[in-house]
C-alpha positions in Angstrom: 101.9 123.3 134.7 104.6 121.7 136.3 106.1 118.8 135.1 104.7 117.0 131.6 104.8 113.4 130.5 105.1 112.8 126.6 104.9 109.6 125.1 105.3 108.4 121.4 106.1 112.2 120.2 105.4 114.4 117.4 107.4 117.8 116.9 105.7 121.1 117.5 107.2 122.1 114.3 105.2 119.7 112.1 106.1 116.9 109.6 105.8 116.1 106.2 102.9 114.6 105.1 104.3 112.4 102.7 106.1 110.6 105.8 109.3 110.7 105.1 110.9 110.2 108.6 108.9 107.0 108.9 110.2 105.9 105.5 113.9 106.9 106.2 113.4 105.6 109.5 112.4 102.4 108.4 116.3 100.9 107.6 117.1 101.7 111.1 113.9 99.6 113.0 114.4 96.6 110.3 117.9 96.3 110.1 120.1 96.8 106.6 119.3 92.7 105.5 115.7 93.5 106.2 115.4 96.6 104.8 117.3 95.3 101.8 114.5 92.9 101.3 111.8 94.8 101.6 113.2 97.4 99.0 113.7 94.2 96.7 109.7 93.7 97.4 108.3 97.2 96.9 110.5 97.1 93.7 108.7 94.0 92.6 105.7 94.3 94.0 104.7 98.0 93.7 103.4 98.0 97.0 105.3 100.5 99.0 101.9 102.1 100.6 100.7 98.7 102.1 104.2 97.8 103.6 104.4 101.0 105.3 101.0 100.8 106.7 101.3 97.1 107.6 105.1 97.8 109.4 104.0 100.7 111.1 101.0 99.0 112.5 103.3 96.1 113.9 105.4 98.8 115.5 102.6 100.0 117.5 102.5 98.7 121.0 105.2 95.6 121.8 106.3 95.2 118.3 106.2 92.4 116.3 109.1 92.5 114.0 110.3 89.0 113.3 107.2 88.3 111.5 108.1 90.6 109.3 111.5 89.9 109.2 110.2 86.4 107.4 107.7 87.5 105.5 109.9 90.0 103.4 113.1 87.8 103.3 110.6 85.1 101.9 109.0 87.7 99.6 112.3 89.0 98.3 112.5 85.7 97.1 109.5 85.0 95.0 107.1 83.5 97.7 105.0 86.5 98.8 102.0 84.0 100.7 103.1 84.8 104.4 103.4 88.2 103.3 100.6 88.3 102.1 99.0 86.6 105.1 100.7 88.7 107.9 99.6 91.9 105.7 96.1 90.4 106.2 96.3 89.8 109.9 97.5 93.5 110.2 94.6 94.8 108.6 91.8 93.3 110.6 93.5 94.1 113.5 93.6 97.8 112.5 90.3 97.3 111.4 89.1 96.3 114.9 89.6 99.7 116.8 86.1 100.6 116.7 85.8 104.9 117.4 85.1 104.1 121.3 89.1 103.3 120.7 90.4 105.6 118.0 88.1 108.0 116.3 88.9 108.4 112.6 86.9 111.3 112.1 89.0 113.1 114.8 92.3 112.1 113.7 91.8 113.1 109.9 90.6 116.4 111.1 93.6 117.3 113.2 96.0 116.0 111.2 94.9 117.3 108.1 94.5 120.5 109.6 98.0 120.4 111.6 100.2 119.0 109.3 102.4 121.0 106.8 100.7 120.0 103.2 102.7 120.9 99.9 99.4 122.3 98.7 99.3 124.9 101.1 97.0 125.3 104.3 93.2 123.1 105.0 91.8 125.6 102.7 93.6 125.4 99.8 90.8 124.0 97.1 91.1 120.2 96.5 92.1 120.7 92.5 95.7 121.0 92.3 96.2 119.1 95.3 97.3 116.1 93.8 99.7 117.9 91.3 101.0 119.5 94.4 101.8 116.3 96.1 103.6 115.0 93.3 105.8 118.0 92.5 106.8 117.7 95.9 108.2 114.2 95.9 109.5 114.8 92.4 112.0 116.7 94.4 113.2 113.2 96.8 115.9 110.7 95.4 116.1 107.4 95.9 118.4 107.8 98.6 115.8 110.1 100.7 113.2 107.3 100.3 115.0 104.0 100.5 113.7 101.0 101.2 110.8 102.4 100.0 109.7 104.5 97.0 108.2 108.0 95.6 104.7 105.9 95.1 105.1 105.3 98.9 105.4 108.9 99.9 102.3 109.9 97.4 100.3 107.1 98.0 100.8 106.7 102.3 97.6 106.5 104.3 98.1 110.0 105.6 98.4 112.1 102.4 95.7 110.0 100.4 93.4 111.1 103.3 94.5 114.2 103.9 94.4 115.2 99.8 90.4 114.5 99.4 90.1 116.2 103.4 87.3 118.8 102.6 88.7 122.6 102.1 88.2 123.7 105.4 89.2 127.3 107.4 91.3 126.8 110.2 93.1 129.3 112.7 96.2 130.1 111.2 98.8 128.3 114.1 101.4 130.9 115.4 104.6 128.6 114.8 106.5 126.0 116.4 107.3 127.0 119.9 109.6 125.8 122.6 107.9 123.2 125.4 107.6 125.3 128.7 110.2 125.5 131.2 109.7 122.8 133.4 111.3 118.9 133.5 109.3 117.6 130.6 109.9 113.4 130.1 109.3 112.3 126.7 109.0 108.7 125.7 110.5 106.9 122.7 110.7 104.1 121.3 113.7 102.7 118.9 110.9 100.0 116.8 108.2 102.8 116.5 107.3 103.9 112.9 104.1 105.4 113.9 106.0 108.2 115.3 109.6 107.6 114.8 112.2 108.4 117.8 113.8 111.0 115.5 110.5 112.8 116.4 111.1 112.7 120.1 114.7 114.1 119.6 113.6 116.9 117.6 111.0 117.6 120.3 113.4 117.1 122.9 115.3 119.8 121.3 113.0 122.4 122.1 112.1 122.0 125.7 114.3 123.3 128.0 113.7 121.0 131.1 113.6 118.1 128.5 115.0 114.4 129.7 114.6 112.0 126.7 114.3 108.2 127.5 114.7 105.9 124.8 113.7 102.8 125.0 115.3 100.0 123.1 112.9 97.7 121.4 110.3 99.6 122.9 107.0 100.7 119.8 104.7 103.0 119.9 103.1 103.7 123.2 106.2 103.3 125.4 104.0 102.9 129.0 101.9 100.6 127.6 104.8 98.3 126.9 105.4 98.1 131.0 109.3 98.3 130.1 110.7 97.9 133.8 113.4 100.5 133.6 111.5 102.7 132.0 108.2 102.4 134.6 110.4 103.5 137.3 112.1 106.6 135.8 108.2 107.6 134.9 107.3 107.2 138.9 110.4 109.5 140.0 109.9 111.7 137.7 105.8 111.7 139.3 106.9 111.4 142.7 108.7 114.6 142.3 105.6 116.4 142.7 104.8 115.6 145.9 108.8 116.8 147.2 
């Protein structure tokens, strides 16, 4: 290996499966009046699970954020319809990636056998799981989950599927490692919630020959975006190869 490309990172060292990056994160993408709304709606509405998944599904790609921008400073309000709406439109979309796109079976294998679960490793017996989960956001305050809640970090996509993911034996990992030693470019984006840029920067801390590009405005998938700028410094950094 000589040079490696990283887009849209997660860290070697794991994260928490009640995604709490993503929530924390989430002030930062919307902007404080934004976020302020949509803690006004998960407050009223109780639905802190669905507004992650729908805002980190409009992050993904070129992001989409004024939309949501209405939609929650018109639910804070009292009028939750183009919320509502918008939350719809999300949904089939994400329903629409058929497995020749993203397989699902795939993805809640490795991530529920990768991630760091409070009930222990993939083996760990599916009773006590959920009391598990919940002693472990018992331990957040509102300031750790803000704009969201601790029915968000219980109830996300990823630890609902990841608590009723069949006991399975894995290979025990050997630890978080550092990137090898070669000029490694890793892509981030400052609108992604799918993989938040504080992600990429804790990656970036552990790989030695490690340039991180962030990319402002940029979502999830940061070459698929075709930011000018950022297309060039990936065809350098190719290029070098051939010198």
């Amino acid at each position: 290996m000589s040079r490696l490309v990283l887009d849209s990172v997660v860290p070697a060292d794991g994260v928490s499966l009640l995604s709490i990056d993503p929530i924390r994160a989430a002030e930062r993408v919307l902007g404080e009046a934004t976020a302020r709304d949509l803690a006004t709606v998960v407050r009223n509405e109780r639905n802190g699970p669905q507004m992650l998944d729908m805002l980190t599904g409009l992050s993904v790609g070129a992001p989409r954020g004024n939309d949501a921008q209405k939609a929650l400073s018109q639910a804070a309000g009292g009028d939750t319809g183009y919320l509502e709406g918008l939350q719809a439109g999300v949904s089939r979309v994400m329903k629409s990636w058929t497995a020749e796109k993203l397989s699902q079976g795939l993805h809640a294998s490795t991530l529920c056998a990768d991630m760091p679960a409070p009930w222990g490793d993939a083996s760990a017996p599916l009773e006590g799981r959920q009391a598990a989960l919940e002693r472990e956001a018992a331990k957040l305050t509102d300031d750790d989950l803000y704009p969201f809640d601790r029915q968000t970090a219980t109830g996300n996509g990823i630890a609902q599927q990841c608590l009723n993911w069949p006991p399975v034996d894995v290979p025990k990992p050997d630890g978080p490692k550092d990137l090898p030693d070669v000029p490694v470019l890793l892509l981030a984006g400052t609108l992604d919630l799918s993989t938040p840029l504080e992600w990429a920067q804790r990656a970036a801390a552990r790989a030695p020959g490690g340039k991180l590009v962030v990319v402002e405005n940029a979502g999830h998938g940061v070459q698929s975006q075709k930011d000018p700028e950022t297309l060039r410094t990936l065809r350098a950094f190719v290029a070098a190869l051939a010198g």
